[in-house]
Biotite code that builds the C-alpha atoms (Angstrom):
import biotite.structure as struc

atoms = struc.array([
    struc.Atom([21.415, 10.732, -13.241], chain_id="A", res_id=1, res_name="UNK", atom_name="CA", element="C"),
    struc.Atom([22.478, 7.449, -11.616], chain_id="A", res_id=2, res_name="UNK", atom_name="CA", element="C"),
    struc.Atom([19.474, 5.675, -10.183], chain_id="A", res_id=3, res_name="UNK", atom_name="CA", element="C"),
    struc.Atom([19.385, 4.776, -6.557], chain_id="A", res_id=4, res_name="UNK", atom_name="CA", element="C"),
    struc.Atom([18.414, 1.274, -5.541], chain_id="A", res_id=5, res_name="UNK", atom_name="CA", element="C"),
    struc.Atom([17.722, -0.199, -3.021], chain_id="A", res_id=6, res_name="UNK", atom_name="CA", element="C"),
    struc.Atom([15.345, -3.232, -1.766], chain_id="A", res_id=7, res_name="UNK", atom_name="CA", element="C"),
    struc.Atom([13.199, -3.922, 1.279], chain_id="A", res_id=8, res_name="UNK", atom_name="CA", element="C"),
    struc.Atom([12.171, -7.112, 2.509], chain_id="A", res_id=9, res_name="UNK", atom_name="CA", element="C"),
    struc.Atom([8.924, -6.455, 4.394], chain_id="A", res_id=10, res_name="UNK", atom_name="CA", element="C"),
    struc.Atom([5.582, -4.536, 3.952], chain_id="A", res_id=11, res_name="UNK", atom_name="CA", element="C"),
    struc.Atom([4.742, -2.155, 6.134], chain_id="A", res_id=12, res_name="UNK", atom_name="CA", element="C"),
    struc.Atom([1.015, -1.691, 6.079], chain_id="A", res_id=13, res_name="UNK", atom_name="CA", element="C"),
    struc.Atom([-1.694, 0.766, 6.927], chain_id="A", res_id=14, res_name="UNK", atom_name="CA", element="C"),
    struc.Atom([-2.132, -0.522, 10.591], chain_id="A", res_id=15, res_name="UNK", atom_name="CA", element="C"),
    struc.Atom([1.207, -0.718, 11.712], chain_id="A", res_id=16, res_name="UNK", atom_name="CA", element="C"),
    struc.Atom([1.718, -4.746, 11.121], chain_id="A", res_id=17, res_name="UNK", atom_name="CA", element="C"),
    struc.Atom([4.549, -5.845, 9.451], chain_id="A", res_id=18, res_name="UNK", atom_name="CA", element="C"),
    struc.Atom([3.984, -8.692, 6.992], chain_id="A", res_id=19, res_name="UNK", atom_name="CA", element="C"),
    struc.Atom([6.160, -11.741, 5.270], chain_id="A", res_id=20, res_name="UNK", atom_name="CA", element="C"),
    struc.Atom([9.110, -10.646, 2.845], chain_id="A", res_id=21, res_name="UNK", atom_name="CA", element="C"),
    struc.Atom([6.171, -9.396, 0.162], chain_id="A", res_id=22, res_name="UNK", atom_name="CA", element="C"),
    struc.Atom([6.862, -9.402, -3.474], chain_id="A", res_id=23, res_name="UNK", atom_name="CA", element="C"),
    struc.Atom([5.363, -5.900, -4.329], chain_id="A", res_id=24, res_name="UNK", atom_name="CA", element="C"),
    struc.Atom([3.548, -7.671, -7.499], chain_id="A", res_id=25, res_name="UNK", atom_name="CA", element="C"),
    struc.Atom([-0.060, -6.723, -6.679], chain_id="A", res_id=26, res_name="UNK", atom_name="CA", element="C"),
    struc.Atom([-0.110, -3.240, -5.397], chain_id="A", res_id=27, res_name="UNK", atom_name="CA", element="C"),
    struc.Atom([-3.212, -0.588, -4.416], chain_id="A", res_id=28, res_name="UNK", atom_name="CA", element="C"),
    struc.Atom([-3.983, 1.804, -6.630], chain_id="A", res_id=29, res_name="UNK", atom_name="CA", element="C"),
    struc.Atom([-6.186, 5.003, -5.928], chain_id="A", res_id=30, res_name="UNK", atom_name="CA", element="C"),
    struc.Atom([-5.554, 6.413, -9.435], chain_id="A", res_id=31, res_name="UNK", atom_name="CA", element="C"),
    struc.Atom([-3.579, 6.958, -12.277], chain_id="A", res_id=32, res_name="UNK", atom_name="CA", element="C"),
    struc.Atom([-2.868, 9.320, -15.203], chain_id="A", res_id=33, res_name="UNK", atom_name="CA", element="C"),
    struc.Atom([-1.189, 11.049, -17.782], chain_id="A", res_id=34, res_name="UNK", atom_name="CA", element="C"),
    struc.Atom([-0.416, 14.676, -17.168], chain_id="A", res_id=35, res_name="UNK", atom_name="CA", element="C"),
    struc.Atom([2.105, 17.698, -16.622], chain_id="A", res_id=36, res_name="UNK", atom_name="CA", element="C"),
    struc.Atom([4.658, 17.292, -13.647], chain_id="A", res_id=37, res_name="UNK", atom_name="CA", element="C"),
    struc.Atom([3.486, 20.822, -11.482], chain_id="A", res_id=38, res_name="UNK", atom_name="CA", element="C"),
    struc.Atom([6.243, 21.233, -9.024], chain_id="A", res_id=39, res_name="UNK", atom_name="CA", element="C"),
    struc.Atom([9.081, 20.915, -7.981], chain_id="A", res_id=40, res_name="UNK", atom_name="CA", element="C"),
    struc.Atom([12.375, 20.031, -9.898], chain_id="A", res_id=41, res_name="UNK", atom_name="CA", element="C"),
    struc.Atom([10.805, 18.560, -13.157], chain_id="A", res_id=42, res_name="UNK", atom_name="CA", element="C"),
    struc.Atom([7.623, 20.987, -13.307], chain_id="A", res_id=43, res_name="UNK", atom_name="CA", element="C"),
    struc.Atom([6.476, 20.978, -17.082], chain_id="A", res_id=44, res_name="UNK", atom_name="CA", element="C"),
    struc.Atom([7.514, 17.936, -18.062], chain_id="A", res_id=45, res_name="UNK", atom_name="CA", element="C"),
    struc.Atom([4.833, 15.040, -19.292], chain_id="A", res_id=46, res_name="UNK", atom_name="CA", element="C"),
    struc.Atom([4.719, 12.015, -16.512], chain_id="A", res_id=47, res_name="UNK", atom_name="CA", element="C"),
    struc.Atom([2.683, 9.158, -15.435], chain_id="A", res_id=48, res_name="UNK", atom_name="CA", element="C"),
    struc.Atom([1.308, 9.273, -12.228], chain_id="A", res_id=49, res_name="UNK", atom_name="CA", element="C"),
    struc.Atom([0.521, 6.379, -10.464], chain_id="A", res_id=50, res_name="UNK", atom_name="CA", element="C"),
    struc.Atom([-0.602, 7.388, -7.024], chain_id="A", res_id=51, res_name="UNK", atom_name="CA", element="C"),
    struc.Atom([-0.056, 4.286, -4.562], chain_id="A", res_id=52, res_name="UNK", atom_name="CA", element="C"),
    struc.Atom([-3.231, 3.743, -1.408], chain_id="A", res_id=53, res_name="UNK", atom_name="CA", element="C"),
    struc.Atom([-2.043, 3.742, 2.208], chain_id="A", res_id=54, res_name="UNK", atom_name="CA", element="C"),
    struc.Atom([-0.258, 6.667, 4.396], chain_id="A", res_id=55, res_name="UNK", atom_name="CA", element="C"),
    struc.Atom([-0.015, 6.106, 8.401], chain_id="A", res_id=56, res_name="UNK", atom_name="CA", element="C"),
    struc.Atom([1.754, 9.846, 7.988], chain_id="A", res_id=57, res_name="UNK", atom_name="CA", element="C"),
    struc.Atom([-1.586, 11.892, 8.517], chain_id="A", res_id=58, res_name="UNK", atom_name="CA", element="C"),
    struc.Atom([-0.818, 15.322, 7.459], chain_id="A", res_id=59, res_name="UNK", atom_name="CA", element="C"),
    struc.Atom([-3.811, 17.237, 8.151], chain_id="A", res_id=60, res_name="UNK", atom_name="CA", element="C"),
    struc.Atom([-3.947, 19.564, 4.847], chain_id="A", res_id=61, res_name="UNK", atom_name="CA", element="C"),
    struc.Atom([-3.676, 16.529, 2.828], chain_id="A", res_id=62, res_name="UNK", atom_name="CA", element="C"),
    struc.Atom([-5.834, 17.202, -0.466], chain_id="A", res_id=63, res_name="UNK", atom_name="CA", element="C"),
    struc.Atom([-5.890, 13.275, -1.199], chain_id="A", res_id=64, res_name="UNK", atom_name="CA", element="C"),
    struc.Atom([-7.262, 11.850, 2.423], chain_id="A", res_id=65, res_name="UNK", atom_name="CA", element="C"),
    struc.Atom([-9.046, 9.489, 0.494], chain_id="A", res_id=66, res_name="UNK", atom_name="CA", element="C"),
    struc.Atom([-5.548, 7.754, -0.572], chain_id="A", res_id=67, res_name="UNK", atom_name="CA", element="C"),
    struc.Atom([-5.209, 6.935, 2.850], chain_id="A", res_id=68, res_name="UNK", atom_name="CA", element="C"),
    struc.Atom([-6.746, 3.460, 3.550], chain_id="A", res_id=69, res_name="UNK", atom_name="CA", element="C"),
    struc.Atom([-4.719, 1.321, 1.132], chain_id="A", res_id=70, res_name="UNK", atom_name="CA", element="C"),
    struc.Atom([-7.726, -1.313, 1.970], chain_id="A", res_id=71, res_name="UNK", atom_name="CA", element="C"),
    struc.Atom([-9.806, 1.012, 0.083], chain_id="A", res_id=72, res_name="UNK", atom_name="CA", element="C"),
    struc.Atom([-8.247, 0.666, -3.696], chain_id="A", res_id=73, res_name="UNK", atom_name="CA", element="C"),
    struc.Atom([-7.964, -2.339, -5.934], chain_id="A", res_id=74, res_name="UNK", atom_name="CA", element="C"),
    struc.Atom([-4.940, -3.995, -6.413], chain_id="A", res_id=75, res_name="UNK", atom_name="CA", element="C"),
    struc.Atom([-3.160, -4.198, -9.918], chain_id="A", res_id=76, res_name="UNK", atom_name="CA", element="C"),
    struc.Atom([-0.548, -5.911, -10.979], chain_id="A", res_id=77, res_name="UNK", atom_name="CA", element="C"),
    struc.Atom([2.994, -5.314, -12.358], chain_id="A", res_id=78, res_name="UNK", atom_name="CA", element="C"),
    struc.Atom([1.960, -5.795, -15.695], chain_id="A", res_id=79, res_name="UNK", atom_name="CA", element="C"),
    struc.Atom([-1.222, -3.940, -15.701], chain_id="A", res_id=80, res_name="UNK", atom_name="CA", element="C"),
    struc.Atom([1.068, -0.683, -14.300], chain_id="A", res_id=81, res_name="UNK", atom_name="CA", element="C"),
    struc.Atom([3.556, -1.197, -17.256], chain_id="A", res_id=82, res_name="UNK", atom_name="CA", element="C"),
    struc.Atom([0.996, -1.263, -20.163], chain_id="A", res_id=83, res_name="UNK", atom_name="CA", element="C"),
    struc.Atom([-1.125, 1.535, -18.824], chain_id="A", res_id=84, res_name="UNK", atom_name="CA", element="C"),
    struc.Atom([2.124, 3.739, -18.921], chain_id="A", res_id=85, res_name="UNK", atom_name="CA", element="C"),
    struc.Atom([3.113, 2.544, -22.350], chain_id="A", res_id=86, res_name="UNK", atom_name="CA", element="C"),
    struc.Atom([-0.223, 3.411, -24.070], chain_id="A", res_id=87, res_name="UNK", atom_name="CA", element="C"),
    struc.Atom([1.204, 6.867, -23.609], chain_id="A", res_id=88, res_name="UNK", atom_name="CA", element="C"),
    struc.Atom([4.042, 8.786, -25.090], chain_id="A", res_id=89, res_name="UNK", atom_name="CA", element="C"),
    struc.Atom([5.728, 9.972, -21.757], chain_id="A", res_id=90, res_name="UNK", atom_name="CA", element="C"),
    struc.Atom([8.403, 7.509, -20.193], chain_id="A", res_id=91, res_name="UNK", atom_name="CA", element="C"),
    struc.Atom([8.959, 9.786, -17.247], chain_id="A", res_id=92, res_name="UNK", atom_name="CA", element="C"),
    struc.Atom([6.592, 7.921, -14.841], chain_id="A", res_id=93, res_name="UNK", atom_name="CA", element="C"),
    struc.Atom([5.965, 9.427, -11.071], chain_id="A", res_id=94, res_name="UNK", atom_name="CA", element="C"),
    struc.Atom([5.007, 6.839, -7.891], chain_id="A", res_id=95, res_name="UNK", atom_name="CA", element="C"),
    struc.Atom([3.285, 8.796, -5.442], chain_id="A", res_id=96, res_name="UNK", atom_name="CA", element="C"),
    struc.Atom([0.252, 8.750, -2.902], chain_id="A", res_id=97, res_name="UNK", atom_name="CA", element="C"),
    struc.Atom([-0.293, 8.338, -0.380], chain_id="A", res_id=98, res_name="UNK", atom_name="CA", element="C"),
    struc.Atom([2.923, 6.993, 1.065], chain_id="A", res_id=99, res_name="UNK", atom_name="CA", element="C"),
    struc.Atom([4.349, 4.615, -1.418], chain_id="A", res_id=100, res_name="UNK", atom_name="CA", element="C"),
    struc.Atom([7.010, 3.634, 0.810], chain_id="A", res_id=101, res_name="UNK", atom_name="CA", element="C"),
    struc.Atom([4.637, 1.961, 2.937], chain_id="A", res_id=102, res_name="UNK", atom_name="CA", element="C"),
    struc.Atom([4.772, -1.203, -0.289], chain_id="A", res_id=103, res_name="UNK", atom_name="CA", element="C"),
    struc.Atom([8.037, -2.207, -1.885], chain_id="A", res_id=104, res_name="UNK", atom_name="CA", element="C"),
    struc.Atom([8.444, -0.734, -4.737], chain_id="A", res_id=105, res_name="UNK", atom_name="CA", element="C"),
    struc.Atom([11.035, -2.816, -6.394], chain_id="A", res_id=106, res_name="UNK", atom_name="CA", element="C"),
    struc.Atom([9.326, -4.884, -8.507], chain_id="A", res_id=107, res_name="UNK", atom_name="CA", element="C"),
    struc.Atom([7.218, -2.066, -10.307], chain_id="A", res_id=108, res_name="UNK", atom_name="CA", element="C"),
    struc.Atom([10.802, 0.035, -10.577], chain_id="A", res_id=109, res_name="UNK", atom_name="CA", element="C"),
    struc.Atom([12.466, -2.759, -12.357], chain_id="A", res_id=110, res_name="UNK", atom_name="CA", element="C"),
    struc.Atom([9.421, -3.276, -14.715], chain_id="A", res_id=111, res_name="UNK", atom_name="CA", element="C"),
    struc.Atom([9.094, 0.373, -15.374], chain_id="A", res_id=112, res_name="UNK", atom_name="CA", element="C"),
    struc.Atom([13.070, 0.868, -16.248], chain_id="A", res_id=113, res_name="UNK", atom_name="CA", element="C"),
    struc.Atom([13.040, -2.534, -17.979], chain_id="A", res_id=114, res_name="UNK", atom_name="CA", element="C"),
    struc.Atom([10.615, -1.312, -20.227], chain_id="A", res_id=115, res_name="UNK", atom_name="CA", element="C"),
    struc.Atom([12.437, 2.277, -20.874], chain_id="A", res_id=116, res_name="UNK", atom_name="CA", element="C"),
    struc.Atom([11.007, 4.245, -18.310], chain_id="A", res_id=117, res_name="UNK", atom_name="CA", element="C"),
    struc.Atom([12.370, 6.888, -15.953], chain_id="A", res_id=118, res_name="UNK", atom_name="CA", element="C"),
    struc.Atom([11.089, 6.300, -12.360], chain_id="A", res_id=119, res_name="UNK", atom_name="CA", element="C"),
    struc.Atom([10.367, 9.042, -10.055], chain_id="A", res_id=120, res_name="UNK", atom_name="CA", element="C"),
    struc.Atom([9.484, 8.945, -6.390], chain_id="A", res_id=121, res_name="UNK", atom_name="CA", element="C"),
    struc.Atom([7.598, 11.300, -3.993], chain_id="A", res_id=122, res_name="UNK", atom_name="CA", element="C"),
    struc.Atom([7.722, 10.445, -0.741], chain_id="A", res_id=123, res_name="UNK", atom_name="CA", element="C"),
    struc.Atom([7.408, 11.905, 2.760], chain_id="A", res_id=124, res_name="UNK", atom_name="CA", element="C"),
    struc.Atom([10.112, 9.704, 3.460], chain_id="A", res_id=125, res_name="UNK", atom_name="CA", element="C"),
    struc.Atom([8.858, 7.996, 6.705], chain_id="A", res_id=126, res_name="UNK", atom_name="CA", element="C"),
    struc.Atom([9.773, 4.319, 5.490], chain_id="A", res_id=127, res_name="UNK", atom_name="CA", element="C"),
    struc.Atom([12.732, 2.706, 4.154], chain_id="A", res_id=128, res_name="UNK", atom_name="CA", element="C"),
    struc.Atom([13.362, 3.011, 1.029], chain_id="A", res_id=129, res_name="UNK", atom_name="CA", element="C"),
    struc.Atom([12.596, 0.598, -1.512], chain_id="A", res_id=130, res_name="UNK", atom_name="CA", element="C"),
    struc.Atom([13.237, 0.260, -5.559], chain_id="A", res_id=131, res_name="UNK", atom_name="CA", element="C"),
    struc.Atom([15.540, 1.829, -8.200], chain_id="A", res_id=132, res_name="UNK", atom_name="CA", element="C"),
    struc.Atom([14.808, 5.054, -8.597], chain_id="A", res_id=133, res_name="UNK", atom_name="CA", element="C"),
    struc.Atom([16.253, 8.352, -11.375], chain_id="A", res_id=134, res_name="UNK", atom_name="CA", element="C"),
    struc.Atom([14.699, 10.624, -9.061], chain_id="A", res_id=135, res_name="UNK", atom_name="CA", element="C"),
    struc.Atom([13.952, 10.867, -4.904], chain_id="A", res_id=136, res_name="UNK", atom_name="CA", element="C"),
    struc.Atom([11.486, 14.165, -4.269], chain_id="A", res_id=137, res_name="UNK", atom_name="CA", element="C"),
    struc.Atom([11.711, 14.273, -0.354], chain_id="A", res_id=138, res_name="UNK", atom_name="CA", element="C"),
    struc.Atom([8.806, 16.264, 0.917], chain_id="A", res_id=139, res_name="UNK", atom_name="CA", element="C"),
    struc.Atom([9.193, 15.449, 4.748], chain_id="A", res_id=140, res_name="UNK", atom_name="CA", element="C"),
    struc.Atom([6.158, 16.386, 7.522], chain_id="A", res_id=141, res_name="UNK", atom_name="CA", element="C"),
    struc.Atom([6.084, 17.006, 10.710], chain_id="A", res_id=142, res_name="UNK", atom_name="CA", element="C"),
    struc.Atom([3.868, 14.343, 11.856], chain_id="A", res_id=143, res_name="UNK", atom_name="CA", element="C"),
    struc.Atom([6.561, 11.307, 11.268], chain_id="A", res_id=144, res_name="UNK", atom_name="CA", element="C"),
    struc.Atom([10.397, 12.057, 10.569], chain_id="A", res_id=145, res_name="UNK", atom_name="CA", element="C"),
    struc.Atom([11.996, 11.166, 7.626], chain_id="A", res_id=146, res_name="UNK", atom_name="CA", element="C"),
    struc.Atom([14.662, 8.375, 7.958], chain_id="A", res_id=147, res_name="UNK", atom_name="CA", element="C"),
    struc.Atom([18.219, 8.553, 7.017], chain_id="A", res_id=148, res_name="UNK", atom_name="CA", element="C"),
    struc.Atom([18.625, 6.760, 4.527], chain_id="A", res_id=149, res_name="UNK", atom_name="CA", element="C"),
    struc.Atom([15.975, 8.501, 2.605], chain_id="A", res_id=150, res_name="UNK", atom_name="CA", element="C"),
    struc.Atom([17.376, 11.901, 3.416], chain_id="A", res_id=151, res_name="UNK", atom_name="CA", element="C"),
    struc.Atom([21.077, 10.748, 1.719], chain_id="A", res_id=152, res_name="UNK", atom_name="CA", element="C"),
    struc.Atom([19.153, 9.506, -1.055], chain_id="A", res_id=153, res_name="UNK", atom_name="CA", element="C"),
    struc.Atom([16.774, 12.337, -1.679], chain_id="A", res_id=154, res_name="UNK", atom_name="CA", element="C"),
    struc.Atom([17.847, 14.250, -5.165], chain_id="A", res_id=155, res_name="UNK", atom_name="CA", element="C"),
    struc.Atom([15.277, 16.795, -4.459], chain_id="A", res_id=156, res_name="UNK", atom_name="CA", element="C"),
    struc.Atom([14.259, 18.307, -0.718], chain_id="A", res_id=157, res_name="UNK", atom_name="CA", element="C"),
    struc.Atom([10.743, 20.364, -1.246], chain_id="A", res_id=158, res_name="UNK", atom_name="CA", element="C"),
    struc.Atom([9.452, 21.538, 2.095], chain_id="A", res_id=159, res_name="UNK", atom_name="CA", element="C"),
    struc.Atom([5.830, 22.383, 2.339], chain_id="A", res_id=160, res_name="UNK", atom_name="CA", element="C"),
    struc.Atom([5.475, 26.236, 3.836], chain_id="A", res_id=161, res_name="UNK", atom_name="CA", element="C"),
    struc.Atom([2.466, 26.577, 6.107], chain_id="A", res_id=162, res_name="UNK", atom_name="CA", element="C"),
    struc.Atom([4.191, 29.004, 8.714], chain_id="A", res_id=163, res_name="UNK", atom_name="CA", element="C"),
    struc.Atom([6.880, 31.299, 9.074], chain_id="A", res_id=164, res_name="UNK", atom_name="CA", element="C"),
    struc.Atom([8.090, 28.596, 11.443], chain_id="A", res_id=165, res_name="UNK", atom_name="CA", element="C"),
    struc.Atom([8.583, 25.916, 8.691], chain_id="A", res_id=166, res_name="UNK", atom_name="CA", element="C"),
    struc.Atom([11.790, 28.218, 7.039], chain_id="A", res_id=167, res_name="UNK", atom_name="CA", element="C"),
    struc.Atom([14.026, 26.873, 10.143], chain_id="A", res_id=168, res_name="UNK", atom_name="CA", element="C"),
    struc.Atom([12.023, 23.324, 10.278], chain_id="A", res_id=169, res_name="UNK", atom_name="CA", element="C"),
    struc.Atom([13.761, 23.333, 6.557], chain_id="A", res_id=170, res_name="UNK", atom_name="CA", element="C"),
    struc.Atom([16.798, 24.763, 7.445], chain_id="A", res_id=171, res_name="UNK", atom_name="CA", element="C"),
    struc.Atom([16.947, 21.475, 9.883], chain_id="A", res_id=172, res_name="UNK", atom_name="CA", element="C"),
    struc.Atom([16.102, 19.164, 6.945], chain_id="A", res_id=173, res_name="UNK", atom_name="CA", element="C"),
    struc.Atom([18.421, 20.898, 4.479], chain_id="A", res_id=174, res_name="UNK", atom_name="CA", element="C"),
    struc.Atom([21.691, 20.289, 6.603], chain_id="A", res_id=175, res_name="UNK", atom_name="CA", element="C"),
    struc.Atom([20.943, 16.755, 6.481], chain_id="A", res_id=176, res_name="UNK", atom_name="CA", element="C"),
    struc.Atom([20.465, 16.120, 2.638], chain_id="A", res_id=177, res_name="UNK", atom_name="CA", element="C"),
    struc.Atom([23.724, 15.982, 0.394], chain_id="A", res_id=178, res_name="UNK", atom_name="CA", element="C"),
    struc.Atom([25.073, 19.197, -0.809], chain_id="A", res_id=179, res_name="UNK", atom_name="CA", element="C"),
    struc.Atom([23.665, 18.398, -4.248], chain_id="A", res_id=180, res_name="UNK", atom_name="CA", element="C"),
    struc.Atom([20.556, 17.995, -3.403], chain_id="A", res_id=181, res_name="UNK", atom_name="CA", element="C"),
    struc.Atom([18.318, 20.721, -4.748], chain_id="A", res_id=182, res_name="UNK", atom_name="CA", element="C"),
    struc.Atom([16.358, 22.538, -2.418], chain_id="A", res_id=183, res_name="UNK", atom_name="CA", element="C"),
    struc.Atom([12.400, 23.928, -2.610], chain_id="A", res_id=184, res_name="UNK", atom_name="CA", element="C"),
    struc.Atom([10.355, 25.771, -0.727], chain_id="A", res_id=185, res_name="UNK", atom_name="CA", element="C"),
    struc.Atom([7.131, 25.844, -1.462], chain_id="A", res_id=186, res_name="UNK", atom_name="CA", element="C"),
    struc.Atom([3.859, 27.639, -0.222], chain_id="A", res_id=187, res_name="UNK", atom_name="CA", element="C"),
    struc.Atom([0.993, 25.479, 1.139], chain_id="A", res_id=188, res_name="UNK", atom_name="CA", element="C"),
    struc.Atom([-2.059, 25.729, -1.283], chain_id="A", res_id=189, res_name="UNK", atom_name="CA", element="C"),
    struc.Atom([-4.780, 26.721, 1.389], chain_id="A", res_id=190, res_name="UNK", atom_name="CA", element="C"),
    struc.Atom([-2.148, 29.243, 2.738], chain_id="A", res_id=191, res_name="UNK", atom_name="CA", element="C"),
    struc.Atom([-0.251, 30.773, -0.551], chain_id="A", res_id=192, res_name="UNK", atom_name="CA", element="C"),
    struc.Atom([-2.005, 34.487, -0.398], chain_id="A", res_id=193, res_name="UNK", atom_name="CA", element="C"),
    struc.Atom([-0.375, 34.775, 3.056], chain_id="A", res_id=194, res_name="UNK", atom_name="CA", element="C"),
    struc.Atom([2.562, 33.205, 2.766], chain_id="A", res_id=195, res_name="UNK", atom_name="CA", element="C"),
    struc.Atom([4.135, 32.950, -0.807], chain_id="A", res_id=196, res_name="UNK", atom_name="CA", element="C"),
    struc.Atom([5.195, 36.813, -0.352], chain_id="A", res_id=197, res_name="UNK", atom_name="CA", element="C"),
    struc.Atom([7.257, 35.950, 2.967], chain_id="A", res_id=198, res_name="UNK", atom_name="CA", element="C"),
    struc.Atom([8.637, 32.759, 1.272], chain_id="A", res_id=199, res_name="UNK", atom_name="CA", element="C"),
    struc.Atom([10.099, 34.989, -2.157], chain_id="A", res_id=200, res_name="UNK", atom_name="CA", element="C"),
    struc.Atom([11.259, 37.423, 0.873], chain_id="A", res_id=201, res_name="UNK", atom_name="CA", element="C"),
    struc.Atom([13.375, 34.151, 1.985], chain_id="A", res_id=202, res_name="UNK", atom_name="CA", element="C"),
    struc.Atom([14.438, 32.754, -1.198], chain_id="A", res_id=203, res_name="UNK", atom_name="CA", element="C"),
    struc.Atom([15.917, 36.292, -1.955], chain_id="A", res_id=204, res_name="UNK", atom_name="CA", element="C"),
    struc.Atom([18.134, 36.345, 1.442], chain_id="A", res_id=205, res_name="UNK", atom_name="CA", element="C"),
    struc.Atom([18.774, 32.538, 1.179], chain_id="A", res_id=206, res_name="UNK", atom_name="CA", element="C"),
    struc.Atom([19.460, 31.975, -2.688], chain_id="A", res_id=207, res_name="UNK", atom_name="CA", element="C"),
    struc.Atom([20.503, 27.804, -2.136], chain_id="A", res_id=208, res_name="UNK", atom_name="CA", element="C"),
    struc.Atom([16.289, 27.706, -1.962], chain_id="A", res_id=209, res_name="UNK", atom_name="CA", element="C"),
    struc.Atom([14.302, 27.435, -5.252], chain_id="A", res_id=210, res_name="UNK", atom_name="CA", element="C"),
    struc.Atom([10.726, 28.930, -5.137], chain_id="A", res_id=211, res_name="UNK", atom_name="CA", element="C"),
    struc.Atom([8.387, 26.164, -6.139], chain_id="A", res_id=212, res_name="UNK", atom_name="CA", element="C"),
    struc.Atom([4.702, 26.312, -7.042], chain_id="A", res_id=213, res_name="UNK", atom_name="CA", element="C"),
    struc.Atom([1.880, 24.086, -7.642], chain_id="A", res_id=214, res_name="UNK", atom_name="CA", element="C"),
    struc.Atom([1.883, 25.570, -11.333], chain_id="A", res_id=215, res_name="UNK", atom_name="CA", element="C"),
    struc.Atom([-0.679, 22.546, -11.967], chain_id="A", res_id=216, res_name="UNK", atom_name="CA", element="C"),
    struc.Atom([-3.404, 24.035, -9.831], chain_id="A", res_id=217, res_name="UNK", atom_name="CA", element="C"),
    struc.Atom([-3.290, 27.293, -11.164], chain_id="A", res_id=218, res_name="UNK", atom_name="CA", element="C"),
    struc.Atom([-3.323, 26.026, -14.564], chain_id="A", res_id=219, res_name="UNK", atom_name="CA", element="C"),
    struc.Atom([-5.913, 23.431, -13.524], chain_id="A", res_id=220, res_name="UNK", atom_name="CA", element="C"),
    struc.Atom([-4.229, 20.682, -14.913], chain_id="A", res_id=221, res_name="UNK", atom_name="CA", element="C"),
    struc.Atom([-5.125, 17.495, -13.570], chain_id="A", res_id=222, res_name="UNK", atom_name="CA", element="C"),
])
């Protein structure tokens, strides 16, 4: 897989300001760990997470609202980042929140790769991108529309299933990514006993779609 790149200039923070050209050298941090990828494209495999504070996106069956509030996490640095992932055995490493878009994530990328890792992003895709990146997992909501240039970038589309509705909300997403982009559907956690049966019932009439699962939570893996 080629890595995408690319670079942002500004920091968009939690309140909507727009800062000077920031570095991305200190950067909020709700939590981090070592663990089993559960969804989505690379479910099984051993990553990193490093889940990024701050999200202006707001979607309301969020199960980390507390990642919200960047203000609300320390800041570490580059270097801290790198050496926590290299006291483990994994080199897959995912950035998540949150929103990690919001910060610019080129400066942890480059560390990460430099020192052997791959880099993997989730993101609702609200913000420009930012950083060099082996995999994009675009996971767009409702509440704020993913931007173009995420949406050509994206190596992975995984839609969030709440409603029957959402099929044709990712219909409309899924004519927008690239034709290799691999394509999920998966059932909202709160709603899977209603809705994972309709969403198999698609995947079978629509075979492009991948079922995906939050195989972490029912193996209550962390």
């Amino acid at each position: 897989m080629i890595p995408v790149t690319l670079l942002s200039s500004e920091l968009v923070v939690p309140n909507g300001a727009v800062s000077a050209p920031a570095t991305g050298t200190m950067l909020p941090v709700m939590e981090q760990f070592y663990t089993i990828q559960g969804e989505g494209y690379n479910t099984g495999r051993a990553a990193y997470f490093i889940r990024l504070g701050g999200c202006d996106v707001g979607c309301v069956w969020c199960d980390v609202k507390e990642s919200w509030d960047a203000d609300a996490h320390p800041r570490q640095s580059i270097a801290q980042l790198v050496d926590a992932v290299l006291a483990y055995p994994g080199r897959d490493v995912v950035i998540t929140g949150g929103e990690p878009l919001m910060h610019d994530c080129g400066p942890l990328t480059a560390a990460l790769q430099a020192a052997g890792c791959r880099t993997w992003l989730e993101t609702s895709g609200a913000h420009p991108l930012s950083g060099t990146w082996d995999w994009i997992c675009l996971s767009p909501k409702k509440f704020k529309a993913p931007l173009p240039d995420v949406l050509a970038a994206a190596h992975e589309l995984k839609v969030v299933v709440f409603n029957s509705h959402d099929f044709t909300w990712a219909e409309e997403h899924a004519a927008q990514v690239p034709a290799a982009t691999r394509l999920y559907l998966q059932p909202e956690w709160s709603r899977a006993a209603r809705m994972t049966p309709e969403l198999v019932e698609y995947v079978k009439q629509h075979p492009r779609w991948q079922v995906s699962l939050q195989t972490h939570k029912y193996l209550d893996i962390p």
